[in-house]
Wavefront OBJ file of the C-alpha trace (Angstrom):
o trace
v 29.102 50.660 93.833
v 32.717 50.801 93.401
v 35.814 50.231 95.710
v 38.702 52.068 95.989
v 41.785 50.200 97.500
v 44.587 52.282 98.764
v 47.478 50.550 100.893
v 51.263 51.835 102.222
v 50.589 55.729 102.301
v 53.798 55.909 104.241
v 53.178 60.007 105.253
v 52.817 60.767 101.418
v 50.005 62.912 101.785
v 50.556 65.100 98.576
v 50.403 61.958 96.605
v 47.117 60.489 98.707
v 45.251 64.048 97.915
v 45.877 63.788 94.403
v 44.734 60.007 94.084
v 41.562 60.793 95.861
v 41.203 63.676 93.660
v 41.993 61.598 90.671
v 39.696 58.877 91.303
v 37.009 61.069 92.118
v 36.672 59.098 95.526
v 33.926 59.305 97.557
v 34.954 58.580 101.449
v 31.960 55.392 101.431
v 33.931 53.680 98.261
v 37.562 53.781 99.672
v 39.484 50.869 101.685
v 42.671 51.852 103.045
v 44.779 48.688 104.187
v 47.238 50.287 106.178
v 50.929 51.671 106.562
v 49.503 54.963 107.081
v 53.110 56.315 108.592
v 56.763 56.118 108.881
v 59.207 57.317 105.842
v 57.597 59.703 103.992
v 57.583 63.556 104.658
v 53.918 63.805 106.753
v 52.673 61.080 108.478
v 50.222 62.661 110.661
v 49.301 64.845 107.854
v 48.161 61.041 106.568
v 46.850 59.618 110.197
v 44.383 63.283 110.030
v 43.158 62.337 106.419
v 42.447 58.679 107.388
v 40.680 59.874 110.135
v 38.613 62.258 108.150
v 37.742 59.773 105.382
v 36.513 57.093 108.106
v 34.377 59.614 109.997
v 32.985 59.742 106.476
v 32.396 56.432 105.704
v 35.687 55.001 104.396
v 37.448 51.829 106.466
v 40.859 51.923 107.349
v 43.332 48.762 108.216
v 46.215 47.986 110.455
v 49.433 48.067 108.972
v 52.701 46.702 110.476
v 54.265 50.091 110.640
v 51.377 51.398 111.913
v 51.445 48.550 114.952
v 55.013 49.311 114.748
v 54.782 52.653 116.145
v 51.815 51.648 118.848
v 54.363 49.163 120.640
v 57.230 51.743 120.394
v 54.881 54.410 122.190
v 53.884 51.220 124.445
v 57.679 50.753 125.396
v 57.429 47.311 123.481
v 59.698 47.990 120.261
v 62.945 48.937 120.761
v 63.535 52.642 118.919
v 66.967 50.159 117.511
v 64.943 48.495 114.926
v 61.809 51.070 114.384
v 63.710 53.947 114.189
v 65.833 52.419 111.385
v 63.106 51.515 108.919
v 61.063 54.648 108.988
v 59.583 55.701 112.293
v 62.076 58.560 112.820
v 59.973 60.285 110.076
v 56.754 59.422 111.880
v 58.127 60.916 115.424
v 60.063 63.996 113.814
v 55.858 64.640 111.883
v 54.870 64.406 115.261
v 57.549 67.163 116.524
v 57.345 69.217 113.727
v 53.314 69.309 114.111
v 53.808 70.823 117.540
v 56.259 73.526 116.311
v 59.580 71.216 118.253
v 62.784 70.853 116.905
v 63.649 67.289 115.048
v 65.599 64.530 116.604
v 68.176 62.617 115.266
v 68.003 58.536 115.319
v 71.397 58.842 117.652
v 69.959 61.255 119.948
v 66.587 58.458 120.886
v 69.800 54.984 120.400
v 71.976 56.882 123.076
v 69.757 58.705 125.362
v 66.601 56.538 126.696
v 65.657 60.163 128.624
v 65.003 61.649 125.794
v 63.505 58.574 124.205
v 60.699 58.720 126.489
v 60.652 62.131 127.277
v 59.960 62.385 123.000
v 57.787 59.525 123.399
v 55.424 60.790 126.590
v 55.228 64.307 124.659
v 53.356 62.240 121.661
v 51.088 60.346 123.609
v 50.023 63.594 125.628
v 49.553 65.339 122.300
v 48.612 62.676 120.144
v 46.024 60.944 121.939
v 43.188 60.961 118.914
v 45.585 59.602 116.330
v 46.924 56.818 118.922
v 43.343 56.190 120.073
v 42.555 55.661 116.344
v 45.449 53.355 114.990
v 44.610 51.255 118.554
v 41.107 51.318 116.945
v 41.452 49.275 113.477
v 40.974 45.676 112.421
v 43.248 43.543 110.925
v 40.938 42.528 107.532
v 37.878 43.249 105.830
v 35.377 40.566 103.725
v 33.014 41.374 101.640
v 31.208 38.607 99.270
v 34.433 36.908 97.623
v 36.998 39.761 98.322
v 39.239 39.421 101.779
v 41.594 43.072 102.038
v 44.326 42.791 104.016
v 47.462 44.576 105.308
v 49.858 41.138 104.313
v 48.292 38.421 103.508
v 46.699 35.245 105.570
v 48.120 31.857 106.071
v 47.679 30.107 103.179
v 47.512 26.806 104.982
v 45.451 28.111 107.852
v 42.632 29.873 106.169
v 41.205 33.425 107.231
v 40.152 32.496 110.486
v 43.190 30.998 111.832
v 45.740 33.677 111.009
v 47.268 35.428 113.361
v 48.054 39.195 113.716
v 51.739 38.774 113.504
v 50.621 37.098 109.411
v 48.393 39.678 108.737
v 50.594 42.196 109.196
v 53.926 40.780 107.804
v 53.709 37.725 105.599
v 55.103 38.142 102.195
v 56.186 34.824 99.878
v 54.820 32.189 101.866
v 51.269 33.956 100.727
v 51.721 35.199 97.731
v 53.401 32.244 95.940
v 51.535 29.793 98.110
v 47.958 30.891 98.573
v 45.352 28.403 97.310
v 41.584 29.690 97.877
v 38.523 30.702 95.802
v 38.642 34.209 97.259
v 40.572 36.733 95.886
v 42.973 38.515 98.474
v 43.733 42.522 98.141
v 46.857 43.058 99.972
v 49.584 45.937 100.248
v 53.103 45.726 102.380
v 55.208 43.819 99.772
v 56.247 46.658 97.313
v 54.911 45.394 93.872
v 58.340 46.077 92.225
v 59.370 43.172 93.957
v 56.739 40.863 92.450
v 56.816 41.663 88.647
v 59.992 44.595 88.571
v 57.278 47.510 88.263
v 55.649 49.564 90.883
v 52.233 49.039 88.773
v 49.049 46.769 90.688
v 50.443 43.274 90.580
v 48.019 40.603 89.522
v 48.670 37.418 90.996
v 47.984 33.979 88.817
v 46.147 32.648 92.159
v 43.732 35.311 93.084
v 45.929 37.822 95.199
v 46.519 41.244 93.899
v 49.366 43.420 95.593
v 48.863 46.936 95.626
v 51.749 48.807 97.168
v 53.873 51.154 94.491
v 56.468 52.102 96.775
v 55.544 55.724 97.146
v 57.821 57.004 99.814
v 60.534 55.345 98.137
v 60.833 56.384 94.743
v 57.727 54.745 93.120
v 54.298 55.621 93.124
v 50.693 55.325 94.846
v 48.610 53.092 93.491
v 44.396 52.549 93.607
v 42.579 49.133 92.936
v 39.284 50.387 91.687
v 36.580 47.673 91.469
v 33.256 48.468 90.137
v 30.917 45.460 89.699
v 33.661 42.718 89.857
v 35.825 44.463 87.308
v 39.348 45.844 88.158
v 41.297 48.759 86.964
v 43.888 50.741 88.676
v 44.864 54.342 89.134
v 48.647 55.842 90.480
v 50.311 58.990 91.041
v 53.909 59.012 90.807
v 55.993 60.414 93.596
v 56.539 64.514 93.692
l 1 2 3 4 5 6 7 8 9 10 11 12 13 14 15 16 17 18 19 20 21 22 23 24 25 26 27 28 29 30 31 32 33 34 35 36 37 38 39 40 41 42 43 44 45 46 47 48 49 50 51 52 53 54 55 56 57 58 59 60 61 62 63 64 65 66 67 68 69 70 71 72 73 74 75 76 77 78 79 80 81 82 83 84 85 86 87 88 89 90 91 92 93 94 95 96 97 98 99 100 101 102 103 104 105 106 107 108 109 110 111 112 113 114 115 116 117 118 119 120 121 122 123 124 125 126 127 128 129 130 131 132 133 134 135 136 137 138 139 140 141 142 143 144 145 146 147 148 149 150 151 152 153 154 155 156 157 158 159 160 161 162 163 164 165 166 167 168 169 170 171 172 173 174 175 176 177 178 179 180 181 182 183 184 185 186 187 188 189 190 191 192 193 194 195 196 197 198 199 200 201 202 203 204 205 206 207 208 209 210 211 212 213 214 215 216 217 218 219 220 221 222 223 224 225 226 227 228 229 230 231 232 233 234 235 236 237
């Protein structure tokens, strides 16, 4: 059976349709390891899909953007720092799906009553998608494959890595990870590893999967079908 591995959807839903369609997925074959939200033009549009494709079989990771937005809704991330690297996008999708007017990064930085008036109005409307992102794990293993959001400690091992790694490590893994399993990761945009947005291939068993999309580059698949690994993308519209 094959395996479809989709990471760092970042509200491009356009782009996630047409993968899907152009991998002929079936919702039982496809991993999605997170970063559902945040930047691109419809992140609940992505959250619904998700949802969809997991009441249908598929699994569906925790990204950090994802956890992100949970602790700013929790009133544990300041909307400083998560409003500046993408979750305005994921708050206006929110608006915009209930027929409200945007809101402008100043307008949450300067005015904590609207902050959490904006806020309370997406929990109260947006309780299946919260209840959902609460919902997922932080890794999946099956035989000699680990997916991931990030990456694991590399010293550590699986077992002993901690939410905070599997949701934001980056070099320290990559460069530095050691075991016989092979590690299917998104969050570090490929482009950064070999200066293309195409699946990146590690020499030590890790394989990074995220083009990029809402910034430019492109949504990539990791399809594996008995142990053997190609790769599908669509480029941004």
């Amino acid at each position: 059976m094959r395996k479809i591995v989709i990471s760092d959807i970042h509200g491009c839903s356009t782009e996630l349709d047409l993968l899907l369609q152009k991998t002929k997925a079936r919702p039982d074959e496809v991993i999605f390891l997170g970063d559902y939200i945040d930047s691109g033009p419809d992140s609940m549009g992505v959250v619904d899909k998700v949802i969809d494709w997991c009441g249908q079989g598929a699994t569906a990771l925790l990204g950090n953007h994802d956890d992100l937005f949970l602790r700013w809704l929790d009133d544990k991330e300041i909307i400083f720092y998560y409003g500046r690297i993408g979750g305005m996008a994921t708050i206006n999708s929110c608006l915009q799906r209930l027929g409200m007017d945007s809101v402008e990064y100043s307008q949450l930085l300067h005015n904590q009553i609207k902050e959490n008036e904006v806020r309370n109005t997406i929990i109260d409307c947006f309780r299946k998608q919260i209840s959902f992102l609460q919902s997922l794990p932080l890794y999946k293993k099956e035989s000699e494959l680990i997916f991931v959001h990030a990456g694991i400690n590399p010293k550590k091992g699986l077992e002993s890595t901690t939410k905070v790694e599997f949701l934001n490590l980056r070099d320290e893994f990559i460069y530095e990870y050691k075991g016989c399993e092979t590690i299917i990761f998104g969050h570090t945009p490929t482009r950064r590893l070999h200066n293309h947005n195409n699946v990146y291939f590690g020499p030590n068993r890790v394989i990074g999967i995220d083009g990029g999309c809402a910034f430019g580059g492109q949504l990539n698949a990791l399809i594996i079908t008995d142990g053997q690994f190609s790769t599908a993308s669509v480029l941004r519209k």
